[in-house]
Structures are given as C-alpha cells and as structure tokens.
C-alpha positions, -999 to +999 in steps of 0.1 A: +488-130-108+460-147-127+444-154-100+436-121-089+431-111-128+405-141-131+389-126-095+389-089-105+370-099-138+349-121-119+336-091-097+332-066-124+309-091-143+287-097-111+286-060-101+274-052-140+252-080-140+231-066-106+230-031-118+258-016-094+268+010-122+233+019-133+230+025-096+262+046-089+254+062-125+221+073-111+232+089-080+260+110-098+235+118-123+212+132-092+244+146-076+252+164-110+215+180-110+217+192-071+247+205-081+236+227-112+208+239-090+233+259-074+231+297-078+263+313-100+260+344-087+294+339-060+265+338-030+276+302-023+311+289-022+318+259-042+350+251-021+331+245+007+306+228-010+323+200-037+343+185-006+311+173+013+287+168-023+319+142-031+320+126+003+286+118+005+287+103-032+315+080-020+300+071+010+263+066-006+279+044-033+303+024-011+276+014+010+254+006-017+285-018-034+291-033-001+257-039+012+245-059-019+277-076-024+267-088+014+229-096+008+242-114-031+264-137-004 
C-alpha cells in the first residue's frame, strides 16, 4: 500500500511541478466565462448545454494530462 501512496504523491508533485493545474485551472476559468456569457432570459436551455460544456472540459484536460505526461517520458 505504500507503494502506490509513495507513486500517487510522486505524480501529484510532477503534475504541480509542470503546471498541469494552472493549465486545467485556466481552461475552467475560460469555461466559467463562456458559460456566464450565456443569456438568462430561458432562450437557451442550460440542460442541454452543461452536459456537452462538461464533456469537452474532461476531454480537453484529459488530453492535455496525458499528452504531456507522454512527451515528460
């Protein structure tokens, strides 16, 4: 068990150290704004919307993680 302990640490201090969370912590930032830019007024539904603005966060950020972990190889 301390094995994986020691290897999960290990990751989290390289992935801060390379700016993966600045990164992901811009895009939700730019997410957030694309989403405020959204008109209030019911003439666009959300529901529809917050499903495919969160899949393309996770997708954007997943293959940001695993494409530098790849290059940092």
């Amino acid at each position: 068990m301390t094995r994986v302990l020691h290897t999960f640490e290990t990751d989290v201090v390289v992935q801060f150290r390379n700016g993966f969370y600045i990164a992901s912590g811009f895009i939700l930032l730019i997410f957030g704004a694309l989403l405020s830019q959204l008109p209030h007024d019911g003439s666009v539904d959300f529901a529809l919307l917050l499903p495919a603005f969160v899949v393309s966060n996770l997708l954007m950020t997943t293959f940001y993680f695993v494409s530098a972990l790849v290059l940092l190889e």
